[in-house]
C-alpha positions as CSV (number, residue, x, y, z in Angstrom):
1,X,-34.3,-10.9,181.1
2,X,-37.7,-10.9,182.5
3,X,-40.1,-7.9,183.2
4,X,-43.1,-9.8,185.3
5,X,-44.0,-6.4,186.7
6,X,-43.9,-4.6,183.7
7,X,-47.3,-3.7,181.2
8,X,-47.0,-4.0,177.8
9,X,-47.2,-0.4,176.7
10,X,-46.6,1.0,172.5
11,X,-43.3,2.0,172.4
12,X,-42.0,5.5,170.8
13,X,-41.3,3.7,167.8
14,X,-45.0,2.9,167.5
15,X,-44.7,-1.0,167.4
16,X,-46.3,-2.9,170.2
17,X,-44.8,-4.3,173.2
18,X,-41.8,-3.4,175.5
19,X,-39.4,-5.2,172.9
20,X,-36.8,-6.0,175.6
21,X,-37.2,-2.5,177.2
22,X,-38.6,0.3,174.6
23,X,-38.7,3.6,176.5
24,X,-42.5,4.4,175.9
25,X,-43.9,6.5,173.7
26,X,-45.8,9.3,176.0
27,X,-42.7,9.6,178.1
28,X,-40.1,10.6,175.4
29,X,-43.2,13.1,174.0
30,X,-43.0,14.8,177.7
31,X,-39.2,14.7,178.0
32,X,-39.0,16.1,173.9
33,X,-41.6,18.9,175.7
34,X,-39.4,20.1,178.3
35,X,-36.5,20.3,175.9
36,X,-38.6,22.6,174.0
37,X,-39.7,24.7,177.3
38,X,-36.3,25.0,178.6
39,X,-34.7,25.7,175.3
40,X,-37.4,28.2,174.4
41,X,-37.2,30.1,177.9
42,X,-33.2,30.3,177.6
43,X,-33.7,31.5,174.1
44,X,-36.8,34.0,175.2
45,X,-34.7,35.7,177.6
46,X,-31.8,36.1,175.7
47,X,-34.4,37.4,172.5
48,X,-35.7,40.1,175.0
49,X,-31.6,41.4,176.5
50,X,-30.9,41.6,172.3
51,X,-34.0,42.1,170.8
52,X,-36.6,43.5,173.5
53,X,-40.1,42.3,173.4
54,X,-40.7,41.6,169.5
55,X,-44.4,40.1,169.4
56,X,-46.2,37.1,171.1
57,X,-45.5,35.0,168.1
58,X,-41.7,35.2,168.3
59,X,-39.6,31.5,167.6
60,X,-38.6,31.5,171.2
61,X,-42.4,31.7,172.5
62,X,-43.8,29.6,170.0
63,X,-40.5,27.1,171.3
64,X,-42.3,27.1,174.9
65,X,-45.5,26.8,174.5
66,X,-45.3,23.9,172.6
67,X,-43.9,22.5,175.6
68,X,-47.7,22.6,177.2
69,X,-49.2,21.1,173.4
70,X,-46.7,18.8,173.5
71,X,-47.3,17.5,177.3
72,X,-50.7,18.6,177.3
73,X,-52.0,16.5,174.0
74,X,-49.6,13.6,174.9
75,X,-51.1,13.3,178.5
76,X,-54.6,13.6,177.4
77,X,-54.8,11.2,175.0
78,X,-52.7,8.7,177.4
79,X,-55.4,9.4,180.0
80,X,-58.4,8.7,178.1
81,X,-57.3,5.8,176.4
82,X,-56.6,4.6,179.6
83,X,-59.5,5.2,181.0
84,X,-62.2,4.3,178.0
85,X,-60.3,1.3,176.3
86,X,-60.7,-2.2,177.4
87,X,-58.1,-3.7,179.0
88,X,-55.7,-0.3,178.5
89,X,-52.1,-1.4,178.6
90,X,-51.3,0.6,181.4
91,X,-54.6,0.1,183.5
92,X,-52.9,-1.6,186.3
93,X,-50.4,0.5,187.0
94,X,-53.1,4.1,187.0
95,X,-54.3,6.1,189.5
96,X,-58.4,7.2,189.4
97,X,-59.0,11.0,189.8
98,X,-62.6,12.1,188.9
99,X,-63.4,9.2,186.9
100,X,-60.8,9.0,184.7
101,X,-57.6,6.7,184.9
102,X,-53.7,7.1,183.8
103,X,-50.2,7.0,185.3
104,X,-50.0,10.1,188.4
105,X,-47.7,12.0,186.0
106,X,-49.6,11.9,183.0
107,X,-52.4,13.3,185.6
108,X,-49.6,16.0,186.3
109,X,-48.3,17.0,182.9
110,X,-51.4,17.5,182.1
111,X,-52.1,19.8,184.6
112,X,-48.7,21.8,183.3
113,X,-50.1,21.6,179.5
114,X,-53.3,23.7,180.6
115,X,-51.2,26.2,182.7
116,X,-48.7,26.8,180.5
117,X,-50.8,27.3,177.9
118,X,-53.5,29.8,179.6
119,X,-50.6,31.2,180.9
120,X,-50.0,32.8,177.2
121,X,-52.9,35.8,176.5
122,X,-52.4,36.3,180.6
123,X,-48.7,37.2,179.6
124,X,-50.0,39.2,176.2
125,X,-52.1,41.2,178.2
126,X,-50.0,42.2,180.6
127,X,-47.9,43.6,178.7
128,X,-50.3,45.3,176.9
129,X,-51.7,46.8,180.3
130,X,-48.1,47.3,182.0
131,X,-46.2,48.1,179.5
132,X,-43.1,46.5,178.0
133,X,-40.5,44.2,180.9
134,X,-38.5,41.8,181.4
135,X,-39.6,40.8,184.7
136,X,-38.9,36.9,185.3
137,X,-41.3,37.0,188.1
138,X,-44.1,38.6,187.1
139,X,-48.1,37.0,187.4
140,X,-48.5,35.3,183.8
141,X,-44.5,34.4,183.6
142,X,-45.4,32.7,187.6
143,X,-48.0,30.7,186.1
144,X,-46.2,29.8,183.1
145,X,-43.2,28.4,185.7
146,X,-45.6,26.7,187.6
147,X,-46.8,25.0,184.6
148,X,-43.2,24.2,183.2
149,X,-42.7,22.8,186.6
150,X,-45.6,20.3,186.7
151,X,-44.4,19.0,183.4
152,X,-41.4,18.5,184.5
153,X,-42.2,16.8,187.8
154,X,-45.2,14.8,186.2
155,X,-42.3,13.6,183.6
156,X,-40.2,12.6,186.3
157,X,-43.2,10.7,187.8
158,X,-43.4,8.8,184.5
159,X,-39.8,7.8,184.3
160,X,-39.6,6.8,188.5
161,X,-43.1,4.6,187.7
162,X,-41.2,3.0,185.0
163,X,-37.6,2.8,186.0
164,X,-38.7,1.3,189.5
165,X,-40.7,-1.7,187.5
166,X,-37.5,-2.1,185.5
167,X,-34.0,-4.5,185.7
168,X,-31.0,-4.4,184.4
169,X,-30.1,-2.6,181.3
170,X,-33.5,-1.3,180.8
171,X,-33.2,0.4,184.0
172,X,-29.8,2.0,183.3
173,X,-31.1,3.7,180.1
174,X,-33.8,5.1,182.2
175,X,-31.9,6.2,184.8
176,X,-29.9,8.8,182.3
177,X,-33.6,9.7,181.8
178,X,-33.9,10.9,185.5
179,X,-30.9,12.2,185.3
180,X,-31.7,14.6,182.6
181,X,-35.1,15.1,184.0
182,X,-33.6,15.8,187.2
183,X,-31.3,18.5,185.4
184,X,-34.0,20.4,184.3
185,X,-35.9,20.5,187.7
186,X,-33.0,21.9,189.3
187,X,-32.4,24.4,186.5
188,X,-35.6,25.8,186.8
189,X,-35.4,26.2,190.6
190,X,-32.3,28.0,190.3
191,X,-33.0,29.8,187.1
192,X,-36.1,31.1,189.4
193,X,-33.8,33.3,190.7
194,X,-31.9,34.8,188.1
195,X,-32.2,38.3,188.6
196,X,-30.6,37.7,192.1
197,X,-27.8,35.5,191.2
198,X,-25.9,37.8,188.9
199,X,-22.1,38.2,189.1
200,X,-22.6,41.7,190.8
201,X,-24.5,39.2,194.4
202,X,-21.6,36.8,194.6
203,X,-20.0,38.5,197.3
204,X,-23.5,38.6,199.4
205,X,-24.8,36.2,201.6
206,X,-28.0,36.3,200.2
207,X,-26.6,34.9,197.1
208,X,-25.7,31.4,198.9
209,X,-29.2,31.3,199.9
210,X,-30.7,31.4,196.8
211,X,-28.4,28.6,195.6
212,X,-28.8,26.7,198.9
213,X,-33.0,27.2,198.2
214,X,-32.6,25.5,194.6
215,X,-29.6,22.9,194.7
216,X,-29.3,20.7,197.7
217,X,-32.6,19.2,197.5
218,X,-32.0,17.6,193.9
219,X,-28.7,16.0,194.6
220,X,-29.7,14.4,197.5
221,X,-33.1,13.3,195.7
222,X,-31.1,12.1,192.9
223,X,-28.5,10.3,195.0
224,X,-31.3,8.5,196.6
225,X,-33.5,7.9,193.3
226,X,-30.8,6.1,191.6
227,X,-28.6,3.8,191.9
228,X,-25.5,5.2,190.6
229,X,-23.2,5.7,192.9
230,X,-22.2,9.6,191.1
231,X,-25.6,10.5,190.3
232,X,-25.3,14.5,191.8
233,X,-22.3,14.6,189.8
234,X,-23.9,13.6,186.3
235,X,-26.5,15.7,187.3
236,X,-24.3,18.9,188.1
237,X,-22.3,18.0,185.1
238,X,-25.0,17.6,182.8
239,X,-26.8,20.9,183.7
240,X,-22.9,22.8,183.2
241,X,-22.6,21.3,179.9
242,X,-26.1,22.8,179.0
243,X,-25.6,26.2,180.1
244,X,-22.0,26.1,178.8
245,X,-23.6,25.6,175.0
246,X,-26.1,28.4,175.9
247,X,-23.2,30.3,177.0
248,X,-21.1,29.7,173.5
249,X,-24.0,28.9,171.0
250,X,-26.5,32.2,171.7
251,X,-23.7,34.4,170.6
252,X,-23.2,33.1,167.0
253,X,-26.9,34.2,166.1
254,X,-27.1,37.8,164.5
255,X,-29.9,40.2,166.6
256,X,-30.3,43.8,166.2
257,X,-32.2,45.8,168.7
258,X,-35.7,46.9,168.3
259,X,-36.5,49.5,171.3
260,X,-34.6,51.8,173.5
261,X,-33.2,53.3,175.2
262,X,-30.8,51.6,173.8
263,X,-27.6,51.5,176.6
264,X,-25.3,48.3,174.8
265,X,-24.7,48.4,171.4
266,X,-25.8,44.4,170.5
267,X,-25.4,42.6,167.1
268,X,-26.1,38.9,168.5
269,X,-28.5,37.1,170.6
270,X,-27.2,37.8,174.8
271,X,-26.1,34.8,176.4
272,X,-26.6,33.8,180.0
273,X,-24.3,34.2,182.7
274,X,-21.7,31.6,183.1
275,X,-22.8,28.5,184.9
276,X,-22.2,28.4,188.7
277,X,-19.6,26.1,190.0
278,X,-22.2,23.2,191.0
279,X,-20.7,20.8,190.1
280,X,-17.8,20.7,192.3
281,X,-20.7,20.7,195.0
282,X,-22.3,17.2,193.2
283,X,-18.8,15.7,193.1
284,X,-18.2,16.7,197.0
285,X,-21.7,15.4,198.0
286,X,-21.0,12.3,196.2
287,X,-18.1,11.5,197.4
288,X,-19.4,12.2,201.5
289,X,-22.4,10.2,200.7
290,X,-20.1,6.8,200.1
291,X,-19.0,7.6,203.5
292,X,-21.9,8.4,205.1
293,X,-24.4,5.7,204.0
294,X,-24.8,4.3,207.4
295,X,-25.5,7.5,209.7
296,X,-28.5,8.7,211.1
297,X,-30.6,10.6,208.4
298,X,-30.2,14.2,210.4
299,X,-26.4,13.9,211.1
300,X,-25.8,13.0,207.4
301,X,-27.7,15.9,205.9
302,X,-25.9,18.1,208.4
303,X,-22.7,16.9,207.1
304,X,-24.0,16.7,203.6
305,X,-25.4,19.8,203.3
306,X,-22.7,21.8,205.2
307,X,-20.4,20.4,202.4
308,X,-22.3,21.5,199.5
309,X,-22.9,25.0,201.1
310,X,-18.9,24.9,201.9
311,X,-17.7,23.7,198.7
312,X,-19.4,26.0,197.0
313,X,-18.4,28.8,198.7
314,X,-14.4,27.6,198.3
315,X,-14.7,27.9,194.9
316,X,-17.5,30.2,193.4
317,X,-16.6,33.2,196.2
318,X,-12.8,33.6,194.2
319,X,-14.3,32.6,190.9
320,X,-16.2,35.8,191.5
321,X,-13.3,38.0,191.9
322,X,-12.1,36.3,188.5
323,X,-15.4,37.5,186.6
324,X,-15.3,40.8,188.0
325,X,-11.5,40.7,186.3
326,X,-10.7,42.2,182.2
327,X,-9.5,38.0,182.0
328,X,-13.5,36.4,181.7
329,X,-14.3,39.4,179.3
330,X,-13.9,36.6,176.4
331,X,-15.9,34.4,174.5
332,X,-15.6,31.6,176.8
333,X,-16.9,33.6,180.2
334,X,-19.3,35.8,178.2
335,X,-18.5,38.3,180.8
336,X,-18.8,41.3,178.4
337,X,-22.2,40.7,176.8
338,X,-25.1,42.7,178.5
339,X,-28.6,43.3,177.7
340,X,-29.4,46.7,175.7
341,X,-31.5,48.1,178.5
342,X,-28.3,48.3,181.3
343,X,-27.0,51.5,181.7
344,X,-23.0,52.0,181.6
345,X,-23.3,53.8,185.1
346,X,-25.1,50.1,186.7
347,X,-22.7,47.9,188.9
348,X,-23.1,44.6,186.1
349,X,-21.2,47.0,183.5
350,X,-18.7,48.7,185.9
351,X,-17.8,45.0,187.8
352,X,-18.3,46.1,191.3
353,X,-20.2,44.5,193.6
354,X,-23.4,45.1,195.3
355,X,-23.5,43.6,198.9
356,X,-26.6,42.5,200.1
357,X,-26.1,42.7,203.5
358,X,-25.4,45.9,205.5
359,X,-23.0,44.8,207.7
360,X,-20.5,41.6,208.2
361,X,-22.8,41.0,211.1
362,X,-25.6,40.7,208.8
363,X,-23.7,38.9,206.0
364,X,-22.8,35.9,209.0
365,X,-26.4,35.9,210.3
366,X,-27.6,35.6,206.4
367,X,-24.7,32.7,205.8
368,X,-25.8,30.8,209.0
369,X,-29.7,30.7,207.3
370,X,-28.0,29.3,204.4
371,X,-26.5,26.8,206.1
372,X,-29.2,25.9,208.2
373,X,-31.5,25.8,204.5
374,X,-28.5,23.5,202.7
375,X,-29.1,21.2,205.5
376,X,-33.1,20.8,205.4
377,X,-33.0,20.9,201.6
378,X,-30.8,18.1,201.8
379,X,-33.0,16.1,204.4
380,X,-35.9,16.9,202.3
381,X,-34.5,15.3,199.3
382,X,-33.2,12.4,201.2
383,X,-36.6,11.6,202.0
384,X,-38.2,12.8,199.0
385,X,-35.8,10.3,196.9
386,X,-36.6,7.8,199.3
387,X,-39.6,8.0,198.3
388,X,-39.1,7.9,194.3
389,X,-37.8,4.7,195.4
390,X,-41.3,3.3,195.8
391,X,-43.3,4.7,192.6
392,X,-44.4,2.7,190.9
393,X,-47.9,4.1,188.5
């Protein structure tokens, strides 16, 4: 098979040359760093519900941070070996900003490395100044998203630059690449929300907005970034089977709270939630997008994005009730595990709800934003994977 538009790069293996389509070294560093930053958050946030804030130098932040070494270190050296060696392998296929030459994601990751890194003694100090939280969206913990986020977007730049100068089988194996990639990107922009996407919202219409705000856009880019004809259901699929060993794993590692008030008596590490029902959204999108190949780009992400807004409404607004029931509190649901710090008296450990609209008016005015935001996220990742199509450095 030939690769005329392909540069010979080293491969992760360290030996030179593509060798009939060697994923290259500096993307698997950047894809082994947002393992390590995803895996690391998840674990963080669970360390904190059990635990509480320990120290700075806990497993879990050392896990994330290495995330920005990893990216950071990777993505430098690529860059300035690029840029300062003779006839750099991937010279040809960089992009010049302030003098220096590499691939646009490497420029990216990069970027992430140094956030997520500074990011760190902002977070230590304020603590220190504020006390102890758990705040998801606090200044340092925004930065430190932000940064997680480049890396993960710079990645996906990497594997699009080289997936789109690829054929064949070589370009298959990279495509599961995206996909995971692709998994990770939509976690975090639904993760964002966490604190608002709690069992106790599922019966608010703000809730479905939150989703609509993180989910839409990926499936569509996906669907138009690859060429598999399921791509939004691998994707959904992959990210449930993620948070389903989250869900199962966290559980079996022994913790013992450190501060108080201490609310839930906890022996092991606190889980998250159980994974929203996505995935029946990726299987309906991809299933409507066979069919609607051929329309004009507005009336199929009206009809696209409707479906993923009313699929998952079919199925997570019921699913609801069924958490809220004495039959998810199991080890497969994970419905009975709360943090330490959640008083007995709070909705989450009584299973009511807490609307978050204050009438039905309200509530049908909120659901009709969410439509209207499936619908533009979708357009917006139609075009944005459109454009995926054509990256090429």
């Amino acid at each position: 098979m030939a690769h005329t538009a392909l540069i010979p790069l080293p491969t992760a293996t360290g030996t030179a040359g593509r060798g009939g389509g060697e994923i290259p070294w500096h993307v698997w560093c950047c894809v082994a760093a947002i393992f390590s930053g995803a895996f690391g958050s998840v674990w963080d946030i669970s360390w904190h519900e059990a635990i509480g804030r320990d120290s700075f130098w806990t497993p879990a932040h050392m896990m994330i941070y290495l995330c920005g070494v990893l990216a950071g270190i990777a993505c430098g050296y690529l860059i300035l070996s690029t840029t300062f060696q003779k006839n750099a392998p991937l010279s040809e296929v960089s992009v010049s900003i302030w003098g220096f030459r590499g691939p646009l994601g490497a420029f990216i990751c990069a970027w992430g490395g140094v956030a997520m890194i500074s990011s760190g003694p902002f977070d230590n100090w304020w603590h220190s100044a504020y006390e102890l939280d758990v705040k998801i969206l606090s200044p340092p913990h925004v930065l430190l998203v932000l940064g997680m986020l480049a890396i993960r977007f710079g990645t996906l730049v990497m594997v699009l630059a080289e997936m789109n100068r690829a054929e064949g089988a070589y370009r298959k194996k990279l495509e599961w690449l995206l996909f995971v990639v692709f998994v990770f990107l939509m976690g975090a922009t639904v993760g964002v929300f966490q604190e608002f996407t709690n069992r106790v919202f599922m019966h608010g219409a703000r809730f479905y907005l939150l989703v609509m705000i993180g989910a839409p856009i990926w499936m569509a880019a996906v669907a138009r970034a690859s060429n598999s004809r399921w791509a939004a259901t691998l994707m959904t699929g992959i990210y449930t089977a993620m948070h389903l060993a989250f869900c199962w794993l966290l559980p079996l590692v022994p913790a013992e709270t450190k501060l108080g008030p201490v609310y839930q008596h906890v022996d092991h590490l606190v889980p998250p939630d159980f994974p929203l029902l996505i995935l029946v959204a990726g299987v309906v999108f991809d299933w409507l997008r066979r069919r609607t190949r051929a329309w004009n780009p507005w009336m199929q992400a009206a009809t696209l994005g409707t479906a993923v807004l009313a699929s998952f409404f079919v199925v997570q607004w019921p699913f609801a009730d069924f958490l809220m029931s004495s039959a998810s509190r199991n080890w497969i649901f994970v419905t009975e595990n709360y943090p330490y710090f959640v008083p007995p008296t709070s909705a989450w450990v009584r299973n009511v709800y807490l609307p978050s609209e204050p009438t039905v008016a309200a509530f049908w005015t909120q659901m009709g934003i969410a439509l209207a935001v499936a619908v533009g996220m979708t357009r917006i990742g139609l075009s944005w994977g459109a454009w995926m199509g054509r990256v090429r450095r």
